[in-house]
N, C-alpha and C positions, 0 to 999 in steps of 0.2 A: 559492359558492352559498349562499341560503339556504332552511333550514330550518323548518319549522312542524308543530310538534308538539303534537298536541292530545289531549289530557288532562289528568288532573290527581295524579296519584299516583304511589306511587316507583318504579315500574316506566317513567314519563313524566322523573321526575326524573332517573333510570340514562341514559337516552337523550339527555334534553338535557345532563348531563356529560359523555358521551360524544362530542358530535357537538361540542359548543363547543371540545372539544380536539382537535379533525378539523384539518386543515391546511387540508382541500380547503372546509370551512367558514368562509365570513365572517360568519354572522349565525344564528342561532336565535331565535325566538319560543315559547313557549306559552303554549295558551290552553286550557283557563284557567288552568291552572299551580296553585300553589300557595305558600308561605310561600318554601319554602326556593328556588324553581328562580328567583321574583324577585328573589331576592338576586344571579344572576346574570347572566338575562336578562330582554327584554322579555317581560310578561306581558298575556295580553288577553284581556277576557272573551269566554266564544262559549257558545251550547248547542250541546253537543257533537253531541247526539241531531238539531237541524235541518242537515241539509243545506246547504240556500240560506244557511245564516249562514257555514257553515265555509267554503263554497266562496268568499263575498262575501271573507272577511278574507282567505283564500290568495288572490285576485284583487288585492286592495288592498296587501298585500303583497309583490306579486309573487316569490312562491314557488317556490325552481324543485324543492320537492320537500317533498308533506305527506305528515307517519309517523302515523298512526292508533293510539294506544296498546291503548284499551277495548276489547274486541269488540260492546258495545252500540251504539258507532258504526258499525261494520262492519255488523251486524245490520240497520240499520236502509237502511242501503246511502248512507251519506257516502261512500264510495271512488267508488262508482259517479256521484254527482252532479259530483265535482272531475272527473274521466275526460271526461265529458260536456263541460264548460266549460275542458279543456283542460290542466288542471293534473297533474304527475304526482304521483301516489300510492302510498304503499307500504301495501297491506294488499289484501285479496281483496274481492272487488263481491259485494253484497249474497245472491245466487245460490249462491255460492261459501259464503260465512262460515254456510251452512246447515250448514255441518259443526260447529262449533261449536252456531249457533242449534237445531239438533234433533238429542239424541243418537238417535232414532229413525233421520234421515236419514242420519248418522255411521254407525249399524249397518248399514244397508242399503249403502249406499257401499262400507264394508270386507267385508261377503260379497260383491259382484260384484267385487270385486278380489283376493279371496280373501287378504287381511289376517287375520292369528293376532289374535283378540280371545275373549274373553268370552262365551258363549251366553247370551242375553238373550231374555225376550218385553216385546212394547209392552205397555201395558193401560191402559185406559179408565175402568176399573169395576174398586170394591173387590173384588169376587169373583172377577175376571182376579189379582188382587195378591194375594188370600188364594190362590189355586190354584198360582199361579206360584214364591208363598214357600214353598209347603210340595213343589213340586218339585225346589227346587233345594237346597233347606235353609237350614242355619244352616252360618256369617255371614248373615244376611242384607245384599242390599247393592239400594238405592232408590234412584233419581235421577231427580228434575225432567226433562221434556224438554226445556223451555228454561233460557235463560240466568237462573242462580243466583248471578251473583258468587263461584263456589267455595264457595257455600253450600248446594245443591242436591242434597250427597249425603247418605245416609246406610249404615254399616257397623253393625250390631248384632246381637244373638241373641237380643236380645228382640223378639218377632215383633211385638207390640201395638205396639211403636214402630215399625215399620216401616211398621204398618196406618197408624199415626196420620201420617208422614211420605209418606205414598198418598195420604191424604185430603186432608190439607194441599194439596197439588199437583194432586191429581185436581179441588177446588173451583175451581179457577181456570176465565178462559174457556179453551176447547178445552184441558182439562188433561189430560195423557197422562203416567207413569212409564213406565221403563225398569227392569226387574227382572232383576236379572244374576247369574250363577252369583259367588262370591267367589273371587279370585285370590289365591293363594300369594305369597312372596317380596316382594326388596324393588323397591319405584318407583325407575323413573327419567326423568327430562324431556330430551326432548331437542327443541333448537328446529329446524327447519329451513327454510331460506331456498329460496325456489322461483318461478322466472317464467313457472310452468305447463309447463315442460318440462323444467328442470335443476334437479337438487334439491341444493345447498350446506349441510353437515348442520353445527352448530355443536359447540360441547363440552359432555356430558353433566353434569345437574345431578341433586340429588336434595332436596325441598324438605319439611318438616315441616307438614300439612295440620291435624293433632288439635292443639286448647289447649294441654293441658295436657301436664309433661313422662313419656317414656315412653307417648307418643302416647295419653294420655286425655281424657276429654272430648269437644264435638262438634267437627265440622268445622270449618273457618274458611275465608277466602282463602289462605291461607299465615303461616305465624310461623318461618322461617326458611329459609336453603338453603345447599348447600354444593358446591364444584367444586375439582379435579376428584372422580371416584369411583373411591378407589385400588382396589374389591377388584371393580371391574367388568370383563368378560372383554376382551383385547384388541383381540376383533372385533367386540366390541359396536355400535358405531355403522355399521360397514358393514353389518351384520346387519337394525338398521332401517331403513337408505335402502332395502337392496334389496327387504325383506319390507314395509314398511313405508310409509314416505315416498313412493318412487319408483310404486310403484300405485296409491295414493292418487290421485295427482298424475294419472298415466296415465288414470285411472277418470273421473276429474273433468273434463279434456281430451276423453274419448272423449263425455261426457255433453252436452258442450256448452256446460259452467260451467268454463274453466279457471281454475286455482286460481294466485293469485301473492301473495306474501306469504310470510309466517312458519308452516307446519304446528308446532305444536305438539304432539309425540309424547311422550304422557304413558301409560306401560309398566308392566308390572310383568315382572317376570324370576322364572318360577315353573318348578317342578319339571318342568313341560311344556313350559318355552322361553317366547322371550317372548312378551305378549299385551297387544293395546292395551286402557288402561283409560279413557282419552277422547283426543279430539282438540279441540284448541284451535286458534284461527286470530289468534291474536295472542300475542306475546312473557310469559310467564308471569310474575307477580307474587308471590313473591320473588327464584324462579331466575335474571331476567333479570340484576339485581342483580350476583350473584358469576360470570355468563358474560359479558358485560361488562366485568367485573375484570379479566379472563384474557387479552382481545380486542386485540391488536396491530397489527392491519389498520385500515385507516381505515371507521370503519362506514356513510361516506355512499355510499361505492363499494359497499359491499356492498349499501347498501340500494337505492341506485338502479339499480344493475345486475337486481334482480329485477323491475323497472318495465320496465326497458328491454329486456327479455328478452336479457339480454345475459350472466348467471352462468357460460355455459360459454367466456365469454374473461374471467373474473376470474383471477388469480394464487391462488394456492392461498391459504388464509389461516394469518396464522400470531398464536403462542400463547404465553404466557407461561406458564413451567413452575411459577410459583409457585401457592399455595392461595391461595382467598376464601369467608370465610365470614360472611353479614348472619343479622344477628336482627333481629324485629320487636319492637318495643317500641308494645304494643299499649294503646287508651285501656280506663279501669275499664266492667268489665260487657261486653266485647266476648267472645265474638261476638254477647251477644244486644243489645241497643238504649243502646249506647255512650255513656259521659259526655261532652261533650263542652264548651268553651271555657275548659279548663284551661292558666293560663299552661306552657310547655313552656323550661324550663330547661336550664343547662349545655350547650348545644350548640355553645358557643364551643371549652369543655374538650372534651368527647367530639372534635370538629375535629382538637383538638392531637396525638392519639394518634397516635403516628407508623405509616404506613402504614394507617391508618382513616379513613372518611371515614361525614357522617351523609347520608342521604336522604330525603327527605320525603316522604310519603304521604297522611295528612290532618291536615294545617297552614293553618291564614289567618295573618293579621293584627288584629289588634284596631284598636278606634276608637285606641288610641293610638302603633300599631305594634309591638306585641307580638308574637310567636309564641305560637297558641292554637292549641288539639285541636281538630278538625272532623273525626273520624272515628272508627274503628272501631282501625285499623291507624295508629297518627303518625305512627311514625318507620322506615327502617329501616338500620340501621346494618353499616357494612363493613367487615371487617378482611381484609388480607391479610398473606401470609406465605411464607416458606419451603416450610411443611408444613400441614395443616392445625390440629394445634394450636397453633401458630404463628400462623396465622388467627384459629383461636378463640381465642387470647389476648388479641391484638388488637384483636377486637370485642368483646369483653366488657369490656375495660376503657375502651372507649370508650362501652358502654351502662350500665358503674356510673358515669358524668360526666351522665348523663342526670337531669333531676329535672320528674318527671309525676306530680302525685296521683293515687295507683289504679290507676297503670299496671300492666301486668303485662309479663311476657317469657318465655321459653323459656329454662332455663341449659344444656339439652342438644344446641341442636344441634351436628351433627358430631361429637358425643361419641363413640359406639359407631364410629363408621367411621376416627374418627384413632386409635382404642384396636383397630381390626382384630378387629372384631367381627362385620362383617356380610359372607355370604356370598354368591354368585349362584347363584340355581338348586340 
């Protein structure tokens, strides 16, 4: 079969490695790709955000299956145009990725499904966000109603900055926060695979969202992630299909928008049990990274099988007992307004590290065929192992082969969790 996969970053990277070493794959494209994924397959430009482009190139291509990386695509409803013109598609119709697109609607969703989340109020107006912060206190915790690139939140105790993170978001057209009580305990992602009626739950990741290490600084997309999660409960994951995932799905179905694709169940595990901290409708960026690593099954079967509503005659899937750990090796100045066409060095070395590989995030090419920064996030790099310091040995020695002026990195992930640090609940 072939493949078409449209994005451009390392979460689109993870995927097309992934599927190129598919069996049941003979061909991968993406478009528009990036530095590193044209080094081994075809790359082609599209805007991802029109429709009628993506659908033209999967048509010209004949495609027998596009994977939607972004949620901005999804958003805009690409799944639903390919659908329309015949082509199958793995990610959720435009209707559906409203779980993503409004954490508003996301709320409303998991109270008529009676999903464990967060007490939140919407609000319109600074004077809703001043009444609402001072209801639920400090942390304070602010989030954009739409799509923020994982930049959208905010967790603080200083209140002025949560006013000033209200505003921000409140100026936009129709701008609306979502103001939420703060949850306890640690995060955990988990993806799950769904063709609006069977929900196939994947392996639990836990990803590093703050700059800087020891989680300071602001938000980002991600700067690293790690799998499995030794000190998580052993029913963890059936805990979220059934409380979780599977209502979702059920709620979404009953509404009339069934949901297929990837839920993205991003948790926290607090003294109360767990509680959803958002839902995502497309495969996370960095977590996909090191569950991928782990992934044994061929993942076009998986992924087509939720197109084809077919998940409840897959084989179970199965898992590599080993750890995986990526760190992002982010460009100077990120997360605020990024340096970018810095030649990006050593990627040959970093390559060599045995059981490490690098993935690219925001990379071109130059007029001379160099590898150059074009982003926020460049690189992100994998190590696997035994265990997870094993992992983290791995990727870190393949991120000290790295040479990016200004770059920055995380030296911690997975630290506290291979050191049996972190507890649940």
């Amino acid at each position: 079969m072939k493949v078409l996969v449209i994005g451009s970053g390392a979460r689109e990277h993870a995927l097309v490695r992934s599927l190129t070493e598919d069996p049941a794959v003979d061909a991968v494209v993406a478009a528009p790709g990036n530095a590193g994924m044209d080094a081994s397959v075809l790359c082609r430009a599209v805007d991802v955000m029109d429709p009628d482009q993506v659908a033209a190139l999967a048509t010209e291509l004949a495609a027998d299956l596009v994977v939607i990386g972004p949620e901005a695509p999804l958003v805009a409803g690409v799944a639903d145009t390919l659908r329309v013109r015949g082509v199958p598609c793995f990610g959720p119709s435009r209707a559906a990725a409203q779980l993503e697109g409004s954490k508003a609607f996301a709320k409303e969703v998991m109270a008529s499904a009676e999903v464990p989340t967060a007490m939140a109020r919407v609000c319109t107006t600074l004077d809703e966000v001043d009444d609402a912060l001072a209801s639920f206190g400090a942390p304070h915790v602010v989030k954009d109603d739409g799509l923020a690139a994982g930049k959208g939140v905010v967790v603080t105790d200083d209140r002025q900055a949560a006013l000033d993170h209200a505003a921000v978001c409140l100026a936009r057209s129709d701008g609306r926060v979502v103001v939420e009580e703060y949850l306890d305990g640690p995060e955990v992602s988990l993806f799950c695979i769904t063709d609006g009626r069977t929900v196939v739950p994947l392996v639990p990741a836990q990803d590093f969202k703050r700059v800087g290490e020891g989680d300071a600084g602001p938000n980002t997309g991600g700067m690293g992630a790690y799998s499995p999660l030794p000190w998580a409960p052993k029913d963890l994951v059936d805990e979220i299909v059934a409380r979780v995932a599977q209502p979702t799905v059920d709620e979404m179905a009953r509404r009339g928008t069934p949901f297929s694709g990837v839920l993205y169940c991003g948790l926290a595990l607090t003294s109360r049990g767990i509680r959803v901290v958002e839902f995502n409708v497309r495969f996370g960026d960095p977590e996909l990274q090191v569950v991928l690593a782990r992934l044994v099954s061929p993942l076009s079967s998986l992924l087509l099988a939720a197109e084809n509503g077919t998940l409840d005659a897959l084989p179970p899937l199965r898992w590599r007992d080993s750890a995986a750990v990526t760190v992002v090796v982010a460009a100077e100045n990120y997360p605020g307004t990024p340096r970018t066409g810095d030649p990006v060095g050593g990627l040959d070395e970093a390559g060599e590290v045995d059981g490490a590989w690098v993935l690219h995030a925001g990379t071109r090419r130059d007029a001379v065929g160099q590898v150059v920064s074009a982003g926020g996030r460049v690189l992100s790099v994998v190590g696997t192992g035994a265990d997870l310091d094993a992992a983290r040995d791995r990727a870190y020695a393949a991120v000290d082969r790295i040479d990016l002026s200004g770059s920055h990195h995380r030296r911690d992930i997975a630290a506290r969790a291979a050191k049996g640090e972190i507890s649940a609940g």
